[in-house]
N, C-alpha and C positions, 0 to 999 in steps of 0.2 A: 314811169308810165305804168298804170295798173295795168295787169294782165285781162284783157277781157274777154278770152279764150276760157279763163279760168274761174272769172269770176263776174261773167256776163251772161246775159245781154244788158240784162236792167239790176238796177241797184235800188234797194230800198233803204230811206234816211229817215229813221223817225226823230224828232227833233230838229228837221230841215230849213227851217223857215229862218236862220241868223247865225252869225257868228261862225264857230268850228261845224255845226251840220251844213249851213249854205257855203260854207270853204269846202267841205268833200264835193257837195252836187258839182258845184264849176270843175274841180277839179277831174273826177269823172265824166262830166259833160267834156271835157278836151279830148279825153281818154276814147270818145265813142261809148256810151253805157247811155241807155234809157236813166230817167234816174225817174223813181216816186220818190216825191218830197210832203213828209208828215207835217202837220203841226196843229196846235188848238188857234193860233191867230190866221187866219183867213187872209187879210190887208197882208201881211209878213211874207206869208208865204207864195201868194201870185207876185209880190216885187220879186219873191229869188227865184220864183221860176221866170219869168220874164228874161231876165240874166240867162238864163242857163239855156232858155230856148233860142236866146240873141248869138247862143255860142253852137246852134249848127243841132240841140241835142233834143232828143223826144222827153218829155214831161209830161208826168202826172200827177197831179195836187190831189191830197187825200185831208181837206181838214175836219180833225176829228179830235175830242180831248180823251186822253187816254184814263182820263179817270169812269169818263162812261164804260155803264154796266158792257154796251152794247161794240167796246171800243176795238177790241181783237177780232172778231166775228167781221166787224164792216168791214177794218182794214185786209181780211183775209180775202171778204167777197169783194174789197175794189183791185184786187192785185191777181186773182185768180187765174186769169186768162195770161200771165206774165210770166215769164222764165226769169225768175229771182234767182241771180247768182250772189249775189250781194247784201248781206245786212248788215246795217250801221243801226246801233240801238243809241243815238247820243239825246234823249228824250230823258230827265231827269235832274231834279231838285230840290230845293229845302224850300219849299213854300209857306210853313210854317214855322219858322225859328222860336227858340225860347227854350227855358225850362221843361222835362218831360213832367216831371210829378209838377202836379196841380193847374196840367195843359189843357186843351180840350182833345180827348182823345181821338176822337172821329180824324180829327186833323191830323194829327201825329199818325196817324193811321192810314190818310191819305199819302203823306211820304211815301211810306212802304211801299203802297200799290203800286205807283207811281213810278218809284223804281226797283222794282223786284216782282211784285206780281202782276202786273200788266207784261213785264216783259218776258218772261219765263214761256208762255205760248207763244207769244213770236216765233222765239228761238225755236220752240220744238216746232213748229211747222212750217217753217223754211229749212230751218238746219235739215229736219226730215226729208224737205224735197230736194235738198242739196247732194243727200247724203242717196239716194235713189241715184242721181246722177252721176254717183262719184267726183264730185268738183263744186267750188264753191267757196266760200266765206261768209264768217259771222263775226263782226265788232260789236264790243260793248266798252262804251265809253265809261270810264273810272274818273277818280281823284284821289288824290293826296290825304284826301280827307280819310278815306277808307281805311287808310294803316294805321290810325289811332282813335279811342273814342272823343269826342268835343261837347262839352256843351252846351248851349243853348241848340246845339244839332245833332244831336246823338242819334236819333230814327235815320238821318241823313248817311250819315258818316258811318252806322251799323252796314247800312243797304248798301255804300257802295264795297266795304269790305267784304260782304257778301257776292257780290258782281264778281268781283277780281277771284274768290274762291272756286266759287261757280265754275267761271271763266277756264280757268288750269285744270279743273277735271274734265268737262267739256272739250278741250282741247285732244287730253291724251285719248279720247272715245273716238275722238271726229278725225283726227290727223291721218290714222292708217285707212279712212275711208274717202281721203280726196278732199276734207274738205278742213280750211282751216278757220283758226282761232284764236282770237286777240284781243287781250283786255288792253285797253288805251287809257295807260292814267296821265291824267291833265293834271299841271300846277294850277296857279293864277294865270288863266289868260283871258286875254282883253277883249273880252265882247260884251255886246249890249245890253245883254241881261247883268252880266255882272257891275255895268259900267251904271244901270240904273238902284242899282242897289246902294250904289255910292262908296264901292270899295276904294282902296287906297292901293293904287297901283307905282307908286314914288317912293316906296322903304326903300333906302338905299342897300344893297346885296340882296334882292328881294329878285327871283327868274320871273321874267314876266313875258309869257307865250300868246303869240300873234295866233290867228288863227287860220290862216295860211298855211303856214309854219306845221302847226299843230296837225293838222289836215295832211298834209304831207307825207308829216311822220308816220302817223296811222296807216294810212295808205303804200305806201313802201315797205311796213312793215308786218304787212299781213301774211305772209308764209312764218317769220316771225318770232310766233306765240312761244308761251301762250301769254306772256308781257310785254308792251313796250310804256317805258317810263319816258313822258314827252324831255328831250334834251334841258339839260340844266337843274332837274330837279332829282336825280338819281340819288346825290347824296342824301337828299332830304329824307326821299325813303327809306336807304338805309338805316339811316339814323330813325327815323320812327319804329323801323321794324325790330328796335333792342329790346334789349332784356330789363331794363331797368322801367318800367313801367311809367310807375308814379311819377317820378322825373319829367318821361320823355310827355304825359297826356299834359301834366301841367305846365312845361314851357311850349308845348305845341297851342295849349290854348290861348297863352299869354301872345305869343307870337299871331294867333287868328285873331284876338282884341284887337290890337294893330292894325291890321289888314281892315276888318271892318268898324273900326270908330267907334269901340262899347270895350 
């Protein structure tokens, strides 16, 4: 059970609207936490709050795409009135795959924002009010991806290695003031965004994270910080995180060919 003493009343999800964000909302919806649930899909996002309000819990839907200019500013002015004990940043992806030399760089640049500079104010201005309070919590959902470059997702795979650095400095600033810090790296797991992508979730020895599951671990593991490696994929990180470079980016990408059917 989350602490909600600690890390309450209300909880913000950006990224809410499916999968591991709409698996936190319910599961702090059980918990007793208000939950704001983000997202740019509007339909997506009133089905999981629907869910989450059938589970006894207060909602409020904020859809908004975080690539607008205007996206941190609304999301600050629709939550202001709110005692945000709680951020969950799992809002981020590779919306652009391919090649970086001879991409369209606007796009490739979109990544970035997407996840690193849209999310960076967030964090300081909750972490900030958290940190006034003495108490609190900040998640920033990771991957796998982050511990190596890949490419055709290199801006991807940069950003979220950047998150998880971030992340561990963050931590050791925020910890002696009440509030904690936890980067949440995810494997392969099974949700609808990845599922519409047409990943291949059948390799056989391949860890493949429910998001439930996934949800869980986060959640339990937020005093924590300032890593939790979703279960089953711990080796993997290790092993990305060697010494031997060349090696480990080239069979990491052979191994994501796999995974996505290129």
């Amino acid at each position: 059970m989350t602490d909600i003493a600690k890390y309450g009343p209300w909880a913000v999800i950006v990224g809410g609207s499916e999968g591991v964000g709409s698996a936190f909302a319910r599961q702090l919806a059980g918990d007793g936490f208000g939950v704001v649930l983000v997202a740019r899909n509007a339909e997506r996002l009133e089905e999981t709050a629907s869910e989450v309000r059938a589970a006894g819990a207060e909602v409020r839907t904020v859809p908004l795409d975080l690539l607008s200019e205007t996206a941190v500013a609304d999301l600050i002015a629709a939550t202001d009135d709110l005692e945000v004990g709680l951020l969950i940043l799992n809002a981020g992806a590779n919306m652009h795959g391919g090649p970086f030399v001879g991409s369209d760089l606007d796009q490739q640049q979109e990544v970035l924002a997407l996840n690193v500079l849209r999310q960076l104010p967030l964090v300081h201005h909750f972490a900030g009010k958290m940190v006034e309070r003495q108490r609190g919590g900040v998640m920033l959902v990771g991957s796998l991806s982050g511990y190596n470059g890949s490419p055709m997702e290199g801006i991807y795979a940069a950003s979220k290695s950047f998150l998880r650095i971030f992340s561990e400095g963050l931590w050791v600033e925020c910890k002696p003031k009440g509030v904690d810090v936890l980067h949440l790296v995810l494997g392969v797991t099974r949700t609808p965004a990845m599922e519409r992508k047409g990943l291949n979730f059948d390799i056989p020895g391949m860890a493949v994270g429910e998001p439930d599951d996934v949800a869980a671990q986060g959640l339990s593991n937020l005093a924590n910080g300032p890593v939790s490696i979703v279960e089953g994929n711990e080796q993997t990180a290790r092993w990305k995180s060697g010494a031997d470079r060349a090696k480990i980016v080239q069979q990491a990408a052979d191994a994501v060919a796999k995974i996505v059917g290129h």
